[in-house]
C-alpha positions in Angstrom: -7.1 -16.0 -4.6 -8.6 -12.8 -6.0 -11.1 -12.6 -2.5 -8.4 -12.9 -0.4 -6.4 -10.5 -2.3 -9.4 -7.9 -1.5 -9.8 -8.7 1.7 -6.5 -8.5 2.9 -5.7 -5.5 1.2 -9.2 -4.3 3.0 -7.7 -5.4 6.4 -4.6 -3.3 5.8 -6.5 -0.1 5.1 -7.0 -0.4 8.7 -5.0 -3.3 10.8 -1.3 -1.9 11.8 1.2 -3.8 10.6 -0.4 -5.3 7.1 0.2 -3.7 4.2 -2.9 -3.0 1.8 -1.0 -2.3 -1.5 0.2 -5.7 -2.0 -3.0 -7.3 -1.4 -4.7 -4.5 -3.8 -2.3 -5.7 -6.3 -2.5 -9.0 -5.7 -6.2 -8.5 -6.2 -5.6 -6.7 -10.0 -3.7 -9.5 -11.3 -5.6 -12.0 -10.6 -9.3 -9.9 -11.6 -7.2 -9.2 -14.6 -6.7 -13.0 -15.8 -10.4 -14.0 -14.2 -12.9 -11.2 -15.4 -12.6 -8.6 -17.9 -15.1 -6.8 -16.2 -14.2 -6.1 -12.7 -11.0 -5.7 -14.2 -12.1 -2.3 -16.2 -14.4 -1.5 -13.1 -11.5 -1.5 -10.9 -8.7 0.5 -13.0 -11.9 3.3 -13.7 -12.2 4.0 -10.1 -10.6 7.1 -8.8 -8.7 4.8 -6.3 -6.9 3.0 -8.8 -6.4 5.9 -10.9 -4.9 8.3 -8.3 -2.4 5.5 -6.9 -1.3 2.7 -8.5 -2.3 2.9 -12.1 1.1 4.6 -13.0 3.1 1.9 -10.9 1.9 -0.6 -13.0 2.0 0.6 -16.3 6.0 0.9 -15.3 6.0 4.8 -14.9 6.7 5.5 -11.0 4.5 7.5 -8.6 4.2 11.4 -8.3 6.0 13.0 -5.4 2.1 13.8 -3.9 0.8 9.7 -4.3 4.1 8.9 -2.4 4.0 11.1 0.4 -0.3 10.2 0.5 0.9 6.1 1.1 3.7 7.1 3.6 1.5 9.4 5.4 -1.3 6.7 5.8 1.7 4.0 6.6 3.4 5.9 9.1 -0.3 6.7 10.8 -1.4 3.2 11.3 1.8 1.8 11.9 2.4 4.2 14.6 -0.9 3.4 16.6 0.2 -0.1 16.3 3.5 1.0 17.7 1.8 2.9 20.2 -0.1 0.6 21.5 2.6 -2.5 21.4 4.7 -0.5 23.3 2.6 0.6 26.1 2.0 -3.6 26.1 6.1 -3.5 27.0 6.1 -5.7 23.5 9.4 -4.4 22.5 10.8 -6.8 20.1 7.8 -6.7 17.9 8.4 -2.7 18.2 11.7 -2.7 17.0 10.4 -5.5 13.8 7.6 -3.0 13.2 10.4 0.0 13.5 12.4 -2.4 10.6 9.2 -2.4 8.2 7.9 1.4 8.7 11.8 1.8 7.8 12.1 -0.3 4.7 9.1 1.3 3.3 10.5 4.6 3.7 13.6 3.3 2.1 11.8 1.4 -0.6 9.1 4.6 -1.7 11.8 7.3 -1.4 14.8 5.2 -3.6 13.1 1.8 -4.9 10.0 3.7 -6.7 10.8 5.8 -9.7 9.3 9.7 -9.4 7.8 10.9 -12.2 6.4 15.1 -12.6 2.7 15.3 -11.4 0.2 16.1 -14.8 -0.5 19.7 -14.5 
């Protein structure tokens, strides 16, 4: 479970339309329960540390993380977009139109904001 956590959240880091931090934190809980090792690895790299580390431990992200992950959302979804539409696939435009929408929905009121450490 924890492999295919990692490799899907690797796959959407760069595949339109699949979303990496679920995977990522799929991948953390189950590295958490299976090796105490890779688990403090992965929560000391600057990746964890600069995104989700405060997500988890309950907190909320900073007003810079949440504009980083719906920045690099918006990007790759919109190639996807891009290209789907010059395909004339337009109902899986408007479905893709529905997901970049609930994430903007879901960072901006579902995630708490907390002050950036100065």
């Amino acid at each position: 479970m924890k492999c295919i956590g990692v490799g899907l959240g690797t796959a959407g880091a760069v595949v339109p339309q699949l979303p990496a931090f679920p995977f990522l934190m799929l991948y953390d809980f189950c590295f958490a329960r299976s090796s105490e090792k890779l688990n403090t690895w992965l929560r000391g790299t600057k990746l964890y540390r600069d995104n989700p580390e405060d997500f988890v431990a309950g907190l909320g992200m900073t007003v810079k993380t949440k504009i980083r992950i719906l920045v690099t959302v918006t990007l790759l979804m919109s190639i996807g977009f891009i290209m789907m539409g010059a395909k004339g696939i337009v109902p899986r435009c408007i479905v893709q139109g529905c997901v970049w929408a609930f994430h903007i929905i879901y960072f901006c009121f579902g995630v708490k904001t907390i002050p950036a450490d100065s």
